[in-house]
C-alpha positions as CSV (number, residue, x, y, z in Angstrom):
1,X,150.3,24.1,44.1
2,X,153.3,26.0,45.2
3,X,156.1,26.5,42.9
4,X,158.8,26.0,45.7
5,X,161.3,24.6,46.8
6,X,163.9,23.7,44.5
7,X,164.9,25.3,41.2
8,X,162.1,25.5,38.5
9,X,162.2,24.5,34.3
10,X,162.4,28.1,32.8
11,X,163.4,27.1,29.3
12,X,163.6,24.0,27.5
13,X,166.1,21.5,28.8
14,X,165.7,19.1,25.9
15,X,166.7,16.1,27.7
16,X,164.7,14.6,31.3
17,X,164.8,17.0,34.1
18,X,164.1,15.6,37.1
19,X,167.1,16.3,39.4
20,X,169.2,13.8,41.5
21,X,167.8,12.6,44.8
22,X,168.2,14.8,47.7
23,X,170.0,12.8,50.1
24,X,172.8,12.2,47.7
25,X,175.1,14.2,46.4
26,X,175.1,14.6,42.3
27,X,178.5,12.3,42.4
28,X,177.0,9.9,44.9
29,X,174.0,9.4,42.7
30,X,176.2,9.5,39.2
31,X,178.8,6.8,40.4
32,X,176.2,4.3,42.0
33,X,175.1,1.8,39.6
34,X,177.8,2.4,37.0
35,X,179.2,-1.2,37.8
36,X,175.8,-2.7,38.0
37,X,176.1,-6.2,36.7
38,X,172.7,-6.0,34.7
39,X,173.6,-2.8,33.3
40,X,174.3,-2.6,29.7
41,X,178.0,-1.2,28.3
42,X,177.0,2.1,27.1
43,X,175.0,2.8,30.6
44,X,178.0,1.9,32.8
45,X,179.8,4.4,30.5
46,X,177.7,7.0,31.0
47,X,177.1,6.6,34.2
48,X,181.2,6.5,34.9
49,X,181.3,9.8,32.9
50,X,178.5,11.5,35.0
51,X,180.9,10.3,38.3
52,X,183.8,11.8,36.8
53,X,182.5,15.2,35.5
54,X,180.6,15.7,39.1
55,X,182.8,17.9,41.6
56,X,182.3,20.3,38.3
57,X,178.9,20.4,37.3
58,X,178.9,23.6,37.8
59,X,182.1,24.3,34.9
60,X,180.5,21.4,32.3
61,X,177.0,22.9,32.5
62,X,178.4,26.5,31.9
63,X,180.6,25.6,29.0
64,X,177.8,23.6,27.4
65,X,176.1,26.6,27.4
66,X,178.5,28.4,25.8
67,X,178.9,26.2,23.3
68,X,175.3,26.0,22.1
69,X,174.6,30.0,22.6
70,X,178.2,30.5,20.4
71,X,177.2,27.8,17.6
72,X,173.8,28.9,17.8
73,X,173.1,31.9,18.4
74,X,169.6,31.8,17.3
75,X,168.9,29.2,20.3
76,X,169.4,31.9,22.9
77,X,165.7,33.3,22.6
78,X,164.3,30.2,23.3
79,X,166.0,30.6,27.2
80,X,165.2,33.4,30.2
81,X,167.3,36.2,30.2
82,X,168.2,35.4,33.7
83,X,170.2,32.0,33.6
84,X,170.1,31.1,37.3
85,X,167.9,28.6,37.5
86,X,167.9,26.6,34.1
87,X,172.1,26.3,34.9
88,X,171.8,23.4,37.1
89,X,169.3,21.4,34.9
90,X,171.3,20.0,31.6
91,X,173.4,17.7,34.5
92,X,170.8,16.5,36.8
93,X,168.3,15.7,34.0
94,X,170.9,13.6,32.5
95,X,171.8,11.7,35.5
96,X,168.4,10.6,35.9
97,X,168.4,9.1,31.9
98,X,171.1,7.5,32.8
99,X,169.6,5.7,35.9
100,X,166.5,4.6,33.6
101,X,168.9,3.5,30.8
102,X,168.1,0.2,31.0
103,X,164.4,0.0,31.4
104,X,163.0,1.0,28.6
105,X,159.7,1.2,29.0
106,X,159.9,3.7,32.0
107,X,162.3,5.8,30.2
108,X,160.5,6.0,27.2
109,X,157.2,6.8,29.0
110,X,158.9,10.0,30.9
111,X,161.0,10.7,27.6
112,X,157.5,11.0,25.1
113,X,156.3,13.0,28.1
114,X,159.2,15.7,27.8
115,X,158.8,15.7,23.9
116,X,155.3,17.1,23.9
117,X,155.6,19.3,26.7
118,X,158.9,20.8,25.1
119,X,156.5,22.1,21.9
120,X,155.3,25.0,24.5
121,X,159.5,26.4,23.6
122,X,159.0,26.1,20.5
123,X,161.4,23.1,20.4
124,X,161.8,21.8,17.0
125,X,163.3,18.2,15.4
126,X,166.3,20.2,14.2
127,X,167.3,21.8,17.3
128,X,168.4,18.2,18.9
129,X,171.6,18.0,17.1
130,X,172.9,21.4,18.4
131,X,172.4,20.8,22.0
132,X,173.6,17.2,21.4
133,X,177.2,18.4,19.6
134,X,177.0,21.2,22.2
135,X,177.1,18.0,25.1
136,X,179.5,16.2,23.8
137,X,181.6,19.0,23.4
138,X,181.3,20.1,27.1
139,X,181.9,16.5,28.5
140,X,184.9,15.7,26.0
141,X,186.3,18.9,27.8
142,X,185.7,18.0,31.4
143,X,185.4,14.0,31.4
144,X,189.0,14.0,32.1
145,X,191.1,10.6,31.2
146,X,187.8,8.6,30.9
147,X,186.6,9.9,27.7
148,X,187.8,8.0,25.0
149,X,186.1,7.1,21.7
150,X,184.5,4.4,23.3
151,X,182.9,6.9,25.8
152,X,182.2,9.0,23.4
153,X,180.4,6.7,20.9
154,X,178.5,5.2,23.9
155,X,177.1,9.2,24.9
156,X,176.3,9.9,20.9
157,X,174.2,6.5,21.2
158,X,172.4,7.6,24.2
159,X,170.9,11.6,23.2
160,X,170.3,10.0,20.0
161,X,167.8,7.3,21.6
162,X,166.4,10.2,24.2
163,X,166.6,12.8,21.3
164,X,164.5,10.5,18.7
165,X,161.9,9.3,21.3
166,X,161.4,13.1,22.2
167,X,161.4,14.2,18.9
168,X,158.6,11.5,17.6
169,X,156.5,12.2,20.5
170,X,156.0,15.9,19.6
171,X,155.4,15.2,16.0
172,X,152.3,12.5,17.0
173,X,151.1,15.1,19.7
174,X,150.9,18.0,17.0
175,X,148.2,16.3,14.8
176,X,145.9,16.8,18.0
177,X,147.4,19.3,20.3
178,X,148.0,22.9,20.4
179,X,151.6,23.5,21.7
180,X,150.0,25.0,24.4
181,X,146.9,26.6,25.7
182,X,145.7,30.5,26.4
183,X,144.2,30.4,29.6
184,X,142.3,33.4,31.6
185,X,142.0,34.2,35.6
186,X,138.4,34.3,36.5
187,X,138.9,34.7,39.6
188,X,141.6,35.2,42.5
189,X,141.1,34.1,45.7
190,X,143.8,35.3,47.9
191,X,143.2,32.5,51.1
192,X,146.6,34.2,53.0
193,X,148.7,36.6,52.6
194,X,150.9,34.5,50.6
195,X,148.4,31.6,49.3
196,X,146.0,32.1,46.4
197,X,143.8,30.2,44.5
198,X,142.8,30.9,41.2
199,X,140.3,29.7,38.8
200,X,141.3,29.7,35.1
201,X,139.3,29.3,31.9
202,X,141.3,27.8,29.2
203,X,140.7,29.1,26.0
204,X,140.2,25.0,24.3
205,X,139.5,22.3,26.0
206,X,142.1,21.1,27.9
207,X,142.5,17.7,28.9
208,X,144.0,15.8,32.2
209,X,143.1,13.5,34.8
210,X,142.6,14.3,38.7
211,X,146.0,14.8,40.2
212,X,148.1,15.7,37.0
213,X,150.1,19.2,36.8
214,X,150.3,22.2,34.4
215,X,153.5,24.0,33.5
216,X,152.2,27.8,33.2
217,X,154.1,31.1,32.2
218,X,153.1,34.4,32.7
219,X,153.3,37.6,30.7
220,X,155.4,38.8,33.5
221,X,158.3,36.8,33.1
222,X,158.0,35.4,29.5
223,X,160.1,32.0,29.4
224,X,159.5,31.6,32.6
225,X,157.9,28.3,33.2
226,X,156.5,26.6,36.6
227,X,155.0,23.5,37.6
228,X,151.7,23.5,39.3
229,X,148.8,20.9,40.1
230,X,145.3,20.9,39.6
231,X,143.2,21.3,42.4
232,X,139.8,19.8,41.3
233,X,139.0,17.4,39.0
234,X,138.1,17.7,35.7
235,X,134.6,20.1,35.9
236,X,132.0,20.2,33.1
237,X,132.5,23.5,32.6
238,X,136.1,23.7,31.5
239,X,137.3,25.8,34.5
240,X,140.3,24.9,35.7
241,X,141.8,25.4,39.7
242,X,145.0,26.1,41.1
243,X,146.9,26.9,44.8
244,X,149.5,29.0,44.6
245,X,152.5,29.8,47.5
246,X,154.1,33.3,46.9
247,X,157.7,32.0,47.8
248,X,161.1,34.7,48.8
249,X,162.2,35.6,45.1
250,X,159.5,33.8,43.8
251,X,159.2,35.1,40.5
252,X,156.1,32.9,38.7
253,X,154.8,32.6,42.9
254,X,154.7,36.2,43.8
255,X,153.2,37.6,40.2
256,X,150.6,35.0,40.2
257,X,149.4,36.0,44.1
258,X,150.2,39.5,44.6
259,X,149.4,40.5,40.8
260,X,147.5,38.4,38.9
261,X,143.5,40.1,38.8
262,X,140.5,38.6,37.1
263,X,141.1,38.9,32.9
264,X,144.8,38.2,32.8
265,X,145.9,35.8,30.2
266,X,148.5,33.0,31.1
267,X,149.7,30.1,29.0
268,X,149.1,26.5,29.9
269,X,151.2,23.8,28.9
270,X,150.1,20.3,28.1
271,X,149.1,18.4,31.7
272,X,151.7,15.7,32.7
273,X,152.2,13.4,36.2
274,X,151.0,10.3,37.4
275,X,149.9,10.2,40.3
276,X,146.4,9.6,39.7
277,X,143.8,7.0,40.8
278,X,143.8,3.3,39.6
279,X,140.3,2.5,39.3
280,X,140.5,-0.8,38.8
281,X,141.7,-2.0,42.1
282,X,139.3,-1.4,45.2
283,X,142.6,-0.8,47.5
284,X,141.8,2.6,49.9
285,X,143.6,5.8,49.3
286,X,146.3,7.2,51.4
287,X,147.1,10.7,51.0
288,X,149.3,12.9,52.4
289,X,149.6,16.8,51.1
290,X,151.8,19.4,52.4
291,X,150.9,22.9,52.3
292,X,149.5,23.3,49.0
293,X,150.5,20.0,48.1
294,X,147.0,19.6,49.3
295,X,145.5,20.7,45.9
296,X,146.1,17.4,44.2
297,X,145.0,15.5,47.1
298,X,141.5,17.3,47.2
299,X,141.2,16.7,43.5
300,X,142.0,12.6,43.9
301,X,139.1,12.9,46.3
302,X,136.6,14.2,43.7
303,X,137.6,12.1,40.7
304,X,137.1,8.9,43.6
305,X,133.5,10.7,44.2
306,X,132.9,10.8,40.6
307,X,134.1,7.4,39.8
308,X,130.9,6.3,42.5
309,X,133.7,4.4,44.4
310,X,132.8,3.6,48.1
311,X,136.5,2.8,49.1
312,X,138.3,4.5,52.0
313,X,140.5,7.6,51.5
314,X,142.7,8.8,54.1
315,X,143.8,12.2,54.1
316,X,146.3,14.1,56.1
317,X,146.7,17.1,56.0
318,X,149.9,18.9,57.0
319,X,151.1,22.4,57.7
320,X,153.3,24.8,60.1
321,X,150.1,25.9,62.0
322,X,146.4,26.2,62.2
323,X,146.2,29.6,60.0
324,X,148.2,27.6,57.2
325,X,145.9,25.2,56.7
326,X,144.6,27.6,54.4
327,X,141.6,24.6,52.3
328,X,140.6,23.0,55.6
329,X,137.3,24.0,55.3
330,X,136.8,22.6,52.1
331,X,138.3,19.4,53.2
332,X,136.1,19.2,55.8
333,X,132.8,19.9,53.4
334,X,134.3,16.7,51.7
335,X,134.7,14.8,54.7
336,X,130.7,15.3,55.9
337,X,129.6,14.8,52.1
338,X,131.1,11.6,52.0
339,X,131.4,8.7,54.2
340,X,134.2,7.2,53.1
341,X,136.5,10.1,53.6
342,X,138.5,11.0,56.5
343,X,140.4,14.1,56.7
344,X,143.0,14.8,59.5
345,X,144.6,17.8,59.8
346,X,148.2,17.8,61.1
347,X,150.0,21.1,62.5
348,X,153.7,21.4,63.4
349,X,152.5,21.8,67.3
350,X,151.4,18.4,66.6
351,X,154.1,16.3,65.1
352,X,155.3,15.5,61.7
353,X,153.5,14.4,59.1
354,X,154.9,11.2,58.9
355,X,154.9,10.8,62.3
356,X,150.7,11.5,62.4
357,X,150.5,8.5,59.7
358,X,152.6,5.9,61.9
359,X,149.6,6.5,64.5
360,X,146.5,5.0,62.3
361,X,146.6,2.1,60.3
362,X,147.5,-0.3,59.2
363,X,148.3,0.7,55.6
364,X,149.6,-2.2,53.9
365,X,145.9,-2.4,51.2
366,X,146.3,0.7,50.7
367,X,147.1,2.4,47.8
368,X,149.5,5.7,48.9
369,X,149.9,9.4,47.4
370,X,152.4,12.1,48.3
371,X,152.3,15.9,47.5
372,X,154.0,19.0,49.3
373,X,157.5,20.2,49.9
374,X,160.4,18.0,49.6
375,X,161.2,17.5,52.8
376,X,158.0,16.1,53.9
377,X,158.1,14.2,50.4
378,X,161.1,12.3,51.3
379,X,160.1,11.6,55.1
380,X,156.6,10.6,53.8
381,X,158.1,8.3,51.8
382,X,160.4,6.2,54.3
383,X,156.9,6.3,56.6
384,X,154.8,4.7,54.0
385,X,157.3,2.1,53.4
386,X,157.9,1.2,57.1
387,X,154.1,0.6,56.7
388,X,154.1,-1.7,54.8
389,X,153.0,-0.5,51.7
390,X,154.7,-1.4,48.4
391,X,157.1,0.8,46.6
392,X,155.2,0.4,43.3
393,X,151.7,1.5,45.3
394,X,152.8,4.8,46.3
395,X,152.9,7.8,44.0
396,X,153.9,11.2,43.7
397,X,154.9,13.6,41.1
398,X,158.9,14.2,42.5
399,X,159.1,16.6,39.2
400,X,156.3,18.6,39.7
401,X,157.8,19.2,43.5
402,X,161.1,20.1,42.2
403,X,160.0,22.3,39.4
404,X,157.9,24.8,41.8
405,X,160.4,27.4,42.7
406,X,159.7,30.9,41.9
């Protein structure tokens, strides 16, 4: 899937990283909430302290940097050389613990998922307390009159519970995992001029479900880490698929379509995401992919194929214009293979996305799964709602979108 287009996970943030919603801006999101009457004391703190240290993100992220790269030095290979795009992370990823404070059983899910997948940097138990002393440090500086001991207690609490669920989620994984996997290109398909698809053979077995994602680095860029989803379902013989979307200053985009060849070695780490098929309900499938957020889509269809299920998926199928709609042609093998599938291709000349959905119906049995650039991510979403379908019933990977830049 294509790595754009919002800033991607380069090095190891060692807490969540998903960023704050679009619409809102990162005080907006940090301030709403923090009088919740439900919430407990140490997330209304928190989430005061995210408010307050807001207009400068940019300052408290730097210095916290700083701090950890000055204390540690030792820390610093574990990052990119370039800074750019892991800058922004530390604050956004926190913003969203803080919004899943108090329900544990979601936070805990994502936060077991970061500890495993943080054993590709080389993260280790003993690096928690450095980036933790390092955070306090920054937000003591820049949480103005609001940080008291309190405060401060209540933010020691808080990594300690991420930092621990992280840490004892990478210890279980390592009795049965390899931090991550060597995988080679056996073949490149170049679709466009800036779309490819490529066909990997990992060097172990590597396990995940239809519509999961991949983070993958190079030897181009070492560090460098991107988000993409697989575009088939599990296969018997190992081989794994992914689109790719060369984006402008792309770095991981542009070397894996304009350079990657045939016997080129990348690195695979663990699969994450849900937004995969329940297989125990008989609801229909409705599911919207954007660009190459198609990839994930086709691979729901397989797994639903392989499963023997006979329930209706929906597929639209979105892109600026006809040429873009680069896997149409596979779709439509799909479609003729099997009865139950319809696949509806959507063009800019034709309306938005969302818009195309609205038409058909009506949607409220189904079951509802988004994929593709933000934009049409957060559109899609209103759409599906305003059709009736349950929050909980749709699904989408908003990390694995906002992780695919460069």
């Amino acid at each position: 899937m294509t790595d754009a287009p919002a800033a991607a996970t380069g090095a190891p943030p060692l807490v969540p990283a998903v960023p704050a919603a679009p619409e809102e801006t990162f005080s907006e999101r940090a301030g709403a909430g923090a009088e919740e009457p439900d919430a407990s004391a140490d997330a209304v703190l928190v989430r005061r302290t995210l408010a307050e240290i807001g207009p400068t993100a940019d300052r408290v992220t730097s210095y916290f940097y700083a701090l950890l790269f000055t204390r540690h030095p030792d820390l610093r290979a574990m990052f990119p050389a370039a800074m750019d795009a892991q800058r922004d992370r530390l604050l956004k990823a926190l913003l969203t613990a803080a919004d899943h404070l108090d329900d544990t059983p979601v936070l805990t899910a994502y936060l077991r998922n970061l500890g495993r997948g943080h054993r590709k940097y080389g993260t280790r138990a003993e690096h928690y307390p450095a980036v933790g002393e390092a955070l306090i440090g920054a937000l003591e500086r820049y949480a103005g009159s609001g940080w008291d001991a309190e405060t401060e207690a209540a933010w020691v609490r808080t990594y300690t519970t991420i930092s621990q669920i992280m840490i004892d989620a990478a210890a279980e994984n390592e009795s049965h995992a390899p931090p991550w996997w060597q995988a080679e290109v056996v073949s490149h398909d170049l679709r466009t001029p800036d779309v490819a698809v490529i066909t990997l053979r990992p060097d172990l077995p590597y396990p995940f479900l239809a519509g999961q994602y991949t983070t993958l680095e190079t030897p181009w860029w070492p560090r460098i880490w991107r988000h993409y989803s697989f575009a088939s379902a599990p296969r018997p013989d190992g081989l794994l698929s992914l689109h790719v979307k060369a984006v402008p200053a792309g770095w991981v985009s542009n070397a894996l379509v304009h350079r990657a060849r045939p016997g080129d070695v990348l690195r695979l780490g663990p699969p994450a995401g849900s937004m995969t098929v329940d297989h125990s309900t008989d609801n229909g499938l409705l599911c919207l992919g954007g660009g190459t957020g198609i990839a994930p889509i086709k691979a729901l269809v397989e797994d639903v194929a392989e499963h023997g299920d006979r329930r209706p998926v929906e597929v639209f199928y979105g892109a600026r214009s006809g040429h873009d709609l680069y896997d149409i042609d596979t779709m439509m093998r799909l479609q003729q293979t099997f009865p139950w599938l319809a696949v509806r291709p959507v063009t800019e000349a034709e309306g938005r996305l969302p818009d195309a959905v609205r038409r058909y119906g009506p949607w409220a049995e189904y079951d509802a799964y988004l994929s593709g650039p933000l934009g049409m991510i957060r559109s899609g979403l209103d759409a599906l709602k305003g059709a009736g379908i349950p929050t909980d019933r749709i699904r989408h990977d908003y990390l694995g979108e906002v992780a695919r830049a460069s």
